[in-house]
C-alpha positions as CSV (number, residue, x, y, z in Angstrom):
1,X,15.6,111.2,-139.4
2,X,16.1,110.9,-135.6
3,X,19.9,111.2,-136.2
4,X,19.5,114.4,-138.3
5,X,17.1,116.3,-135.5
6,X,20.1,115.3,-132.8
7,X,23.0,116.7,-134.8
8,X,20.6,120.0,-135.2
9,X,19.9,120.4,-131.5
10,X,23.7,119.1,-130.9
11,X,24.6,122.5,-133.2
12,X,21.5,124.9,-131.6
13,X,23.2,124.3,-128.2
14,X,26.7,124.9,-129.7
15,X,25.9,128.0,-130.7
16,X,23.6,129.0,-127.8
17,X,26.7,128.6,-125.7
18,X,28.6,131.0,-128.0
19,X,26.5,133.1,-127.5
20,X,25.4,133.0,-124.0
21,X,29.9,133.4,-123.4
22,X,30.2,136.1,-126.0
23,X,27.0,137.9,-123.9
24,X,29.3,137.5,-120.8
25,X,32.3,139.4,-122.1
26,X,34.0,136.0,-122.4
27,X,34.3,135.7,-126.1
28,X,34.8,138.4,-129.3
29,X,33.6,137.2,-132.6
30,X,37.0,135.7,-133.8
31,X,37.1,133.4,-130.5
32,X,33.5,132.6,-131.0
33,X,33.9,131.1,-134.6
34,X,37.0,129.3,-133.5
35,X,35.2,127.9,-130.6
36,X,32.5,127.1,-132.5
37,X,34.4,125.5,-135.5
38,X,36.4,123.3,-132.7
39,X,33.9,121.9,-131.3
40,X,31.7,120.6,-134.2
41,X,34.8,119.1,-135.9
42,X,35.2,117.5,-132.2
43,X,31.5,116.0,-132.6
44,X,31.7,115.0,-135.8
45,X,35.0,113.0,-134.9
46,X,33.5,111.6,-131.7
47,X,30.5,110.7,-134.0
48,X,32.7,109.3,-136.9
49,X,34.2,107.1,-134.0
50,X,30.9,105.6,-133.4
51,X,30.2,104.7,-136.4
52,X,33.2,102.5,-136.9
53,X,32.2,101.0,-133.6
């Protein structure tokens, strides 16, 4: 259960940051969902990784 409130918070923060770039001029919507997509496929391989350790 612990595991599954992490990963959420992991992905709030994710996406707060998105946002928080997009709100700076920094990102349009395209870059944000690319953003976005690259880094949860690079947490989900870092946490993948972990598990085979």
């Amino acid at each position: 259960m612990k595991g599954n409130i992490s990963k959420d918070q992991h992905v709030l923060s994710l996406i707060q940051k998105a946002y928080d770039k997009g709100q700076q001029g920094n990102m349009d919507t395209d870059k944000m969902i690319d953003w976005l997509k690259q880094e949860l496929q690079n947490g989900f391989s870092l946490n993948q990784s972990e598990k085979a350790l």
